[in-house]
C-alpha positions in Angstrom: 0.0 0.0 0.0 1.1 3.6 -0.7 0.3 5.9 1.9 1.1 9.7 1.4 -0.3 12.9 3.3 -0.8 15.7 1.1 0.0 18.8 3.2 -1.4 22.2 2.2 0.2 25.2 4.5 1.8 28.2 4.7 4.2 26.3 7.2 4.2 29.4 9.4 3.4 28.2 13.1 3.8 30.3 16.4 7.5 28.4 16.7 8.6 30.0 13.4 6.9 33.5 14.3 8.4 33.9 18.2 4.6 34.0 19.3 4.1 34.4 22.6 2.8 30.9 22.8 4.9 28.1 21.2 3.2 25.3 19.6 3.0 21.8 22.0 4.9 20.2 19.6 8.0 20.8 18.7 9.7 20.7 15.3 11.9 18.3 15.9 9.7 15.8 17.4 7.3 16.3 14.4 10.2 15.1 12.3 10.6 12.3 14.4 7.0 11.0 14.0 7.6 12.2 10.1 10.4 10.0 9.8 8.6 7.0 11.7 5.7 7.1 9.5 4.5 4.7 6.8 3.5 7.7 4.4 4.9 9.9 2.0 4.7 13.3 3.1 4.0 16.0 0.0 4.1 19.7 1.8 2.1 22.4 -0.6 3.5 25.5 0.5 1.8 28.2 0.2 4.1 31.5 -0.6 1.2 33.5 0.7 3.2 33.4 3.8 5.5 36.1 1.6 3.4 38.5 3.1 4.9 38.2 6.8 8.6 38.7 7.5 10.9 37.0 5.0 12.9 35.2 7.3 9.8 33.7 8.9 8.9 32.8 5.1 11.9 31.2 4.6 12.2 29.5 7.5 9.0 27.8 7.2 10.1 26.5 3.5 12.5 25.0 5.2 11.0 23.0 7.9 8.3 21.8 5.1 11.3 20.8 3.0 12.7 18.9 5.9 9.9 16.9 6.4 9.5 15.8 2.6 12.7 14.8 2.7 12.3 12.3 5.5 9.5 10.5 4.5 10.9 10.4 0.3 8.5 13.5 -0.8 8.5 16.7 -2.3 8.2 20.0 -2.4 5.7 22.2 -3.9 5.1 25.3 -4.2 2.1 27.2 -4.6 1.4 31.0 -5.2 -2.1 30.6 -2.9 -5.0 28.6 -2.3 -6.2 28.5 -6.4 -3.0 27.7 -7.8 -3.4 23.7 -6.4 -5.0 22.0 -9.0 -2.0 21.2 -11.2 -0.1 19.9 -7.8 -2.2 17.0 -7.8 -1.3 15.6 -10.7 2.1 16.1 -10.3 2.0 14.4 -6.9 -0.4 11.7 -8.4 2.5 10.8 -11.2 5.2 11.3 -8.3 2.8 8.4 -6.5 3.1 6.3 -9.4 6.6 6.1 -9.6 7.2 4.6 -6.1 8.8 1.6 -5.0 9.4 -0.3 -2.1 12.8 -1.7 -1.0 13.7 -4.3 1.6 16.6 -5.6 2.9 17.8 -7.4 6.3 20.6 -5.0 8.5 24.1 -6.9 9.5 23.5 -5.0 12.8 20.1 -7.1 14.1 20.3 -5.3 17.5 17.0 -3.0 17.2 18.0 -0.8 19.7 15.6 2.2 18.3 19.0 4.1 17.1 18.8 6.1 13.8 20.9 4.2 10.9 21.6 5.8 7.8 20.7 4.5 4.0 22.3 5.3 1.0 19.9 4.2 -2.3 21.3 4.4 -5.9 21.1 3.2 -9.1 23.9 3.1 -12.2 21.0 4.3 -14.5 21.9 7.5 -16.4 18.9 10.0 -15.8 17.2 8.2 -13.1 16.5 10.5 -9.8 16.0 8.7 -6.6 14.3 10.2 -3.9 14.4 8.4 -0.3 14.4 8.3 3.6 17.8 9.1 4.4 16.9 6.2 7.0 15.0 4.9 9.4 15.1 4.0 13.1 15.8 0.4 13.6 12.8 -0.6 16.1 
């Protein structure tokens, strides 16, 4: 089964903005639970957040980028709220083009530590896109 989560934001939270009142979670335990998940995650990001300070912008670009990159997604961008229809498509081809790879670690102690993977191909042309790697529960 493919599972992806579609995520359409301006990625600007009260942690990017110094609010008064941080969010409850924190960005780096959202990455975590990014990281652990079964799913795809495809941020939309909405550069209507251009309208608040640019670092705050950029910042939240970022952290969206971050979390596609854990789970194997992408990026995109969005001007606002109308310009999403020709995202889906794109995300429904990325979805078509995904495959699932297995293999048995040397190191069988699953002691819940973070272990790198490095996927690639000898295929001229071919862009791989993949969990840099995974926590071995």
């Amino acid at each position: 089964a493919r599972n992806a989560l579609i995520v359409i934001s301006d990625g600007l939270d009260n942690q990017v903005t110094d609010q008064q009142t941080p969010s409850s979670v924190k960005f780096k335990d959202l990455q975590r639970a990014a990281e652990q998940m079964h799913a795809i995650i495809y941020p939309v990001f909405l550069l209507s957040g251009r309208r608040f300070k640019p670092s705050w912008s950029i910042r939240a670009r970022e952290r969206m980028e971050e979390l596609a990159l854990a789970t194997g997604g992408r990026l995109f961008p969005a001007d606002d709220i109308s310009d999403l229809e020709p995202v889906f498509p794109l995300i429904e081809a990325d979805l078509r083009s995904v495959y699932s790879l297995g293999y048995y670690p040397d190191d069988q102690n699953f002691d819940g530590s973070w272990r790198d993977v490095e996927v690639s191909v000898d295929e001229p042309g071919v862009t791989i896109r993949a969990r840099p790697g995974y926590y071995a529960n």
